[in-house]
N, C-alpha and C positions, 0 to 999 in steps of 0.2 A: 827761256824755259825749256827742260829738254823734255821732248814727245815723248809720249809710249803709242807704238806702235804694233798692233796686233796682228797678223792674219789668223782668220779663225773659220769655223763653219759655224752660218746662220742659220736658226731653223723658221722659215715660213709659221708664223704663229695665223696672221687672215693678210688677204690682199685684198682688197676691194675699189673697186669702181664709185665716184664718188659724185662726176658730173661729168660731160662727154668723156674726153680722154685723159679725164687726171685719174689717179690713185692714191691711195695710201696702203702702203705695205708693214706690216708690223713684223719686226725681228726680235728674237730670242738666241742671245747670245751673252751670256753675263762677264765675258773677259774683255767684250768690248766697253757693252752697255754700260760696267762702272766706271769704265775710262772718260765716258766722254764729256766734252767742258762744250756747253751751248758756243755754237757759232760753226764747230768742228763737222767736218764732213768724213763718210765713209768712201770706200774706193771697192764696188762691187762687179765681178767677173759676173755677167751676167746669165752666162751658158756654157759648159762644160767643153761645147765645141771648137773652133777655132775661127767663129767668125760669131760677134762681132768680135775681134781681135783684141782691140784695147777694152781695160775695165772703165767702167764709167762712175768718176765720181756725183754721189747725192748728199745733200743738205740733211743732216739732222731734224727733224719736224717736231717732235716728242720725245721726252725721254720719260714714262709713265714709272719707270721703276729700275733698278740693278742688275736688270736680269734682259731689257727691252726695250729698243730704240724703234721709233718709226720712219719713214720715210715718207715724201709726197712728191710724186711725180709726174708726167704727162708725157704718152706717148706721142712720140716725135720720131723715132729711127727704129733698126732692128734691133739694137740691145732695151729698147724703156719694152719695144714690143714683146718681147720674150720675156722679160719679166714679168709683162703684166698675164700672162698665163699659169705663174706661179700660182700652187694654190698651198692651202695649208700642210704642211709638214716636211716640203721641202726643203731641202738644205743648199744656202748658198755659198758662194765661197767672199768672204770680205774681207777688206784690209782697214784696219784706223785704230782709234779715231784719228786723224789726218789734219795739218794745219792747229793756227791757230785764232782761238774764236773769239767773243765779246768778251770784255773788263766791263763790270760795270764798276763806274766810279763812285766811290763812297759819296762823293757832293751829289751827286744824283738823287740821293734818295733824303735831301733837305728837303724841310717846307720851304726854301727859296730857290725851289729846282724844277725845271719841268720837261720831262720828258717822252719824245715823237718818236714812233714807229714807222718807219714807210716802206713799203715791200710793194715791188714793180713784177705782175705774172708771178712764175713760180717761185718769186726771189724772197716772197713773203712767208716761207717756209720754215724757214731756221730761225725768225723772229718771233713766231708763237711760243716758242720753249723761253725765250728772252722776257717776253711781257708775264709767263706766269712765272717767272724768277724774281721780274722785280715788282710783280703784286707781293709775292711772297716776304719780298723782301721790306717792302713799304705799303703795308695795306693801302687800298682806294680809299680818301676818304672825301666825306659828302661835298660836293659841287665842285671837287677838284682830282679830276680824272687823267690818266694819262690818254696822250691821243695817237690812233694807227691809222695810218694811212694807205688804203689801200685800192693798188692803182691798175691799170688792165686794158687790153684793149678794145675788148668787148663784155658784155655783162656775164658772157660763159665761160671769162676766164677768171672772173671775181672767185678768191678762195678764203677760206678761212673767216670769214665774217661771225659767224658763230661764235668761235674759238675766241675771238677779243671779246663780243662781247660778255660770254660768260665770264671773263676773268674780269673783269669791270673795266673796262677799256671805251672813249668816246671815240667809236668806228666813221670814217670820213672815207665814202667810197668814191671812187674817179675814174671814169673810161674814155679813150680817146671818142669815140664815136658817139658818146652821150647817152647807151642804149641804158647806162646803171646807173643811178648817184650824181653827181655833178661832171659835166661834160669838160672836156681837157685832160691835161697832165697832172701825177700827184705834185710835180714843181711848183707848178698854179697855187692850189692847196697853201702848202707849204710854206709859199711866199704871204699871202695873206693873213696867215696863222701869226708870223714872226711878225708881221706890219702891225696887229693888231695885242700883241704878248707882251703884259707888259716888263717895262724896259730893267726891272730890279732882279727879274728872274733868272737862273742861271740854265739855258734849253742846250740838253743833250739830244740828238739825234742818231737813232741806231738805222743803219738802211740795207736792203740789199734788192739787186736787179742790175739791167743793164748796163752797164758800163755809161752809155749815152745820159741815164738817169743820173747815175753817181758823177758824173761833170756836173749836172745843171743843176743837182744840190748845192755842188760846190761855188757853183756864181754866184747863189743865192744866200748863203754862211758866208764868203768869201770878203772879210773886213766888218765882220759883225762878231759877237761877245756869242759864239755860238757853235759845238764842237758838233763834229759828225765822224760817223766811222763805218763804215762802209762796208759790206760783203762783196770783194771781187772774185766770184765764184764762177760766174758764166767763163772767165778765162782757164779756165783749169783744162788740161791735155791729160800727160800723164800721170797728175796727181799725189807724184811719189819726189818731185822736186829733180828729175836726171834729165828731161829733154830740155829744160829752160826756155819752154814755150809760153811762158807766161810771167816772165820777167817783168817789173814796173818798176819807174825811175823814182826814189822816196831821196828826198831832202836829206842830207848831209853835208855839214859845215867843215866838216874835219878829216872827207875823202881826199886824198891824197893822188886818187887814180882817175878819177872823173871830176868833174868842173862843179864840183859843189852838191852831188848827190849819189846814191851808190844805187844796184840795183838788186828786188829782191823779190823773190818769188811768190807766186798769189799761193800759190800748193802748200808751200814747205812755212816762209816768215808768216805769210796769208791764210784766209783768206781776207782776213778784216785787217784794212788798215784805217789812219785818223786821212781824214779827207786832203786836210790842211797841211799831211805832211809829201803828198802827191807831188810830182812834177808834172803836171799837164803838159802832153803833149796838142 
């Protein structure tokens, strides 16, 4: 599918402070904003100066309207810190929408379908736009809810919990350190849900986070009747698909040049791919 690719000025609609050092930034730019397809990321210069240097791509979080995309993010370096001083009316400079994002699958949205959300820290970002797409698209109905999994390593990086459950989402919270929800990994989780699902249904998984996470979904689907696709976001450089810093080995039976799979970029083919079609390294 071929991208549309914008560079535009964004204007600062509010940025706010949400729980320690995350954010949500809301932008007003409508040559973006209609472009973009849930899953896709922006590619924002974050300062007019010349350091931080590179632009840094963010996760789509919302798209409220035609005209306005959000972000959420968390100050971690000099570019998230500079923005997060943004205040309303400022204009940024951005490129996208970028990559490509979630399919949802028509069988999805059967009564013999059932579909998981799992979002590891800030990877649960681009999934809130995903679950009020497919409420939209398949109302909740009673005693059979979709379910988000939402994983952390502490209870102060838990996000978004609200956000599912207003949309009618049955929220499953999980921190390594036990401080929130059930103690462990959302794999833990996960693994349990499918032991216990029954076996007629057909479970779509949407996920995004670590890299480390997206492996031990994959052990977990891995010979089971059960599809996952992934957000490989955290690999993104320069988000424009030229430095091929984030090349991943994807299955092909018909590559001529490599020993049975090709390689294809998280930025440009990505960020979402099907789990199943990975070469694990």
């Amino acid at each position: 599918m071929a991208q549309i690719k914008i560079s535009a000025k964004a204007r600062v609609v509010s940025n706010n402070r949400i729980s320690g050092s995350y954010y949500i930034m809301a932008l007003e730019c409508k040559e973006i904003a209609s472009q973009i397809r849930i899953g896709q990321f922006i590619h924002i210069r974050c300062d007019d100066g010349i350091k931080p240097f590179l632009r840094r791509p963010f996760s789509v979080y919302r798209i409220p309207s035609k005209s306005e995309f959000w972000i959420l993010y968390k100050v971690i370096g000099e570019g998230t810190r500079l923005l997060s001083v943004k205040g309303e009316g400022d204009v940024i400079d951005v490129v996208g929408p970028c990559g490509n994002g979630f399919f949802i699958q028509p069988s999805d949205l059967s009564d013999r379908s059932s579909v998981i959300l799992i979002g590891g820290g800030r990877g649960i970002a681009p999934l809130v736009a995903l679950g009020e797409e497919l409420v939209k698209m398949k109302p909740v109905s009673a005693g059979k809810r979709p379910i988000a999994i939402i994983g952390a390593r502490s209870k102060e990086d838990i996000l978004c919990v609200g956000d599912f459950k207003k949309i009618g989402f049955d929220v499953k919270i999980v921190t390594e350190d036990s401080s929130a929800g059930e103690g462990g990994r959302v794999t833990d989780v996960l693994d349990k849900l499918l032991r216990i699902t029954n076996d007629e249904l057909r479970i779509t998984i949407y996920a995004c986070g670590p890299n480390a996470m997206l492996r031990s979904i994959y052990g977990i689907i891995k010979g089971k009747d059960a599809e996952c696709y992934g957000s490989f976001e955290e690999m993104i450089t320069c988000g424009l698909g030229a430095c091929m810093g984030c090349v991943m080995k994807i299955q092909n039976s018909k590559s001529k040049i490599q020993n049975g799979f090709e390689y294809k970029r998280v930025c440009k083919e990505g960020p979402v791919f099907n789990l199943k079609d990975i070469v694990w390294r």
